[in-house]
TIFITOR-31777 format. One record per residue: x, y, z of N, C-alpha, C, O in turn. Coordinates in steps of 0.1 Angstrom, whole numbers, plus 5000, padded with zeros to 4 digits. Layout:
! residues N
XYZXYZXYZXYZ ...
END
This chain:
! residues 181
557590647466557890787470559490807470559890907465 560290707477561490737475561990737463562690837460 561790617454562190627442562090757432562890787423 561090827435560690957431561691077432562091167425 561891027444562791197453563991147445564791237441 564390997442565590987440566091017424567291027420 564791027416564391077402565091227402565991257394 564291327414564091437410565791467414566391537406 566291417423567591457428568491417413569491487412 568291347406568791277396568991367383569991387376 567391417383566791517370567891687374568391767367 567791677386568091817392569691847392569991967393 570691747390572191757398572391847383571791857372 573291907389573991977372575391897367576391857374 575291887353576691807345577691887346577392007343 578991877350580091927353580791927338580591827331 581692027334582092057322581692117310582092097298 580592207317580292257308580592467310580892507321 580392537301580692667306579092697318579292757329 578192667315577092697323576692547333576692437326 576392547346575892447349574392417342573492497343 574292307336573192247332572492077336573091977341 571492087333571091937340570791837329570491887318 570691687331570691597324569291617312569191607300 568291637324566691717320566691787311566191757300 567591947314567592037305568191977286567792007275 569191897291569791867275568691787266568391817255 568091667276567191597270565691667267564791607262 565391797271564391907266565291917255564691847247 566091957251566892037240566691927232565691957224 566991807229567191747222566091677218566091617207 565191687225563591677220562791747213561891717205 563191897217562791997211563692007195562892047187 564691987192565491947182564891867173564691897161 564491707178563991617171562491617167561791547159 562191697175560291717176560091817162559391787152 560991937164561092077148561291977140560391977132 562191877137562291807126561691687123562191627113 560591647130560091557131560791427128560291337121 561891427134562291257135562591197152562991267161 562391057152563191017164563990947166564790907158 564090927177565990907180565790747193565090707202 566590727188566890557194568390577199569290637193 568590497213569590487218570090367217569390277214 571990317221572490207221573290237234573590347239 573490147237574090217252574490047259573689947261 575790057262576689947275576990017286576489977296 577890127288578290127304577490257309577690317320 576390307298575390367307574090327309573190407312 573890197305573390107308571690177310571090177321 571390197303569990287297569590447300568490497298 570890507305570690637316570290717303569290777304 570990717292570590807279569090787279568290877281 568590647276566790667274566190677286564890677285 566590677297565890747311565890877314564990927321 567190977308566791087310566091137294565691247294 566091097287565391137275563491097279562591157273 563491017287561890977290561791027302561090957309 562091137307562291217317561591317314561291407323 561391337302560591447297559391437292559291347284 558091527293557091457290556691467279556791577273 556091367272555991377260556891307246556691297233 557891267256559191247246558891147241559691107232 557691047243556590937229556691027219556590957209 556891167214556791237201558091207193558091197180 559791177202560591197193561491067203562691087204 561190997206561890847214561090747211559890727215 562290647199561390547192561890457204560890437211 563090387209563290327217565090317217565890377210 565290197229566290207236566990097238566390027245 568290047236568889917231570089937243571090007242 569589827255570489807265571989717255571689647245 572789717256573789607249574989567256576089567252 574589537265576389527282577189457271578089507264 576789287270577989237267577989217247577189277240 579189137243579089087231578589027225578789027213 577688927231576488877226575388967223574788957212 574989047232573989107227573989237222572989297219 575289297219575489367205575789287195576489367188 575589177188575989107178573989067178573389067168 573489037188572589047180571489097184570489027183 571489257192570489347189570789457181570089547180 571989457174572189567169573189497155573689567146 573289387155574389367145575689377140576289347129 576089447156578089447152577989297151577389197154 579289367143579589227135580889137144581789217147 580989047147582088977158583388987153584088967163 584289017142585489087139585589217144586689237151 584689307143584689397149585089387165586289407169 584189367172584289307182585489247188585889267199 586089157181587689057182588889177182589689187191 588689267170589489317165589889447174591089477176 589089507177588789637183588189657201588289747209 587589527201587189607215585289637218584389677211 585289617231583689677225584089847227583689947220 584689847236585090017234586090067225587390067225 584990117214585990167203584790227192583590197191 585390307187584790387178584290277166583190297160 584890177163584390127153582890057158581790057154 583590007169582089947171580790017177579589957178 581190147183580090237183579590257170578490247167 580690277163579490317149578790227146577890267138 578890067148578389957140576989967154575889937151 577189997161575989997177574690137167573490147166 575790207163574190327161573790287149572690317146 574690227140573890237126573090087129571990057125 573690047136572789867141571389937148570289907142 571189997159569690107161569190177150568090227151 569790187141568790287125568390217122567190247119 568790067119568589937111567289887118566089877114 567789867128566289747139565689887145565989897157 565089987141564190047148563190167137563290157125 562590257141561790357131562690437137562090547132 563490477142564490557142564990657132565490587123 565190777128565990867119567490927129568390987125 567290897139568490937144568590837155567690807163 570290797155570590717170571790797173572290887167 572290697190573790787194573890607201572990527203 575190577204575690487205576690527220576990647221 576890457227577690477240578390337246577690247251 579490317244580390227251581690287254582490347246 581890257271582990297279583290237290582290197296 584290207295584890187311584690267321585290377323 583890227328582990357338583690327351583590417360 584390197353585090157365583990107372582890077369 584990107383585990187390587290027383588490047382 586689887381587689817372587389797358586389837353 588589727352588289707338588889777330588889727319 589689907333590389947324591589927320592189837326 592289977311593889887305594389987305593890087309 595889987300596990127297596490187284596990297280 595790127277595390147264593890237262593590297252 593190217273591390197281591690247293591890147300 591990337299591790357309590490387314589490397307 590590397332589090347330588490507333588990577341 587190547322587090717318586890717309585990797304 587690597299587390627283585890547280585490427282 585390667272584090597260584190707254584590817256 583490607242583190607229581990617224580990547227 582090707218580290727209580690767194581690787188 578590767191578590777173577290817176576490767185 577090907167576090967163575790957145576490977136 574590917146574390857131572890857128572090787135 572390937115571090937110571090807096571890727091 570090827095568990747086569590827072569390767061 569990907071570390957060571990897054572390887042 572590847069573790817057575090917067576190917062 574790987080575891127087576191007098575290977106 577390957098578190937110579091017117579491117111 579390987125580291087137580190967147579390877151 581691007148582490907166583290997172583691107167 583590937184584491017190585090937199584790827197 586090957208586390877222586490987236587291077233 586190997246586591097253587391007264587390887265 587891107273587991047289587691137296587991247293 586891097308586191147320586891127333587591027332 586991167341587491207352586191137364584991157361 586491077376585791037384585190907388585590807383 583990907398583990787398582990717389582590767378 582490597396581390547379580590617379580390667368 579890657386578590777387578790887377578290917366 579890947387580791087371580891057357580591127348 581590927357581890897345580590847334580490867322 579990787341578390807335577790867330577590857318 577191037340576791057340577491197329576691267323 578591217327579291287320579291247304579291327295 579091067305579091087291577691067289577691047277 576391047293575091067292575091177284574691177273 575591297292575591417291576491477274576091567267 577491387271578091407260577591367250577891427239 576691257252575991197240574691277239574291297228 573991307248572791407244573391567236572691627228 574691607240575291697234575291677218575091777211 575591537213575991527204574991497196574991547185 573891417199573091427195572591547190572191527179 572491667193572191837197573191887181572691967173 574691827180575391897176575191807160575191867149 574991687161574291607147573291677140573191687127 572591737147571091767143570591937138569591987135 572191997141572692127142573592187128573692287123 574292027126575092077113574792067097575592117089 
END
């Protein structure tokens, strides 16, 4: 029961930075209803939100129609081999970095029935970050089965919770805005 209440409080908070308050729920309806009209689904990769993208995307019912599955990846071992970045990558760059987000989402098109993934690696804190990385910054990619990549890097404001939950929120955005152009 508790675990429940602590769902709905979860489903319910609204994402800050947006022009309208909206909720994690609401985007992951959008983005279902997006991939459901087009009949493809979507696979996640995810380190410092550490599966929140395929929790609130299974938050909705039904979302077995357009959520093939969900690829936890914290450290560098297990992005090199659930998803296949490549360890230069990795050496070279950082796990937080646009290059290797993109190698995280096209590595979920690869190992899954997927037509669309989104990739998420960032410094959520409250340690760990550098003058280079502060800690706020992630990185995502958005990337189909067709061959369309897209990265980005942002920084977030707050604590790990915010900074989580913000880019949860940016990567279901983007997913939205992949699927839109």
């Amino acid at each position: 029961m508790r675990a429940q209440r602590k769902a709905k409080r979860r489903k319910a908070r609204p994402v800050t930075g947006h022009r309208s308050p909206v909720t994690l729920y609401q985007l992951a309806e959008r983005v279902g209803a997006a991939l459901k009209k087009r009949k493809l689904m979507l696979a996640t990769a995810e380190s410092c939100t550490g599966g929140w993208v395929s929790e609130a995307v299974t938050m909705v019912p039904g979302s077995s129609e357009w959520f093939e599955r969900g690829f936890v990846t914290y450290t560098y071992i297990s992005k090199r081999e659930m998803l296949g970045v490549r360890e230069a990558t990795l050496e070279n760059h950082g796990a937080v970095s646009e290059e290797v987000v993109r190698e995280m989402a096209q590595g979920a098109i690869a190992r899954s029935h997927a037509q669309v993934a989104v990739a998420v690696s960032g410094v959520a804190g409250p340690s760990g970050g550098t003058r280079d990385k502060p800690v706020g910054t992630v990185c995502f990619a958005w990337s189909t089965k067709k061959g369309k990549l897209k990265s980005a890097t942002k920084r977030f404001a707050g604590d790990r919770e915010a900074v989580r939950r913000q880019s949860v929120a940016h990567a279901l955005k983007g997913v939205l805005e992949l699927l839109s152009a």
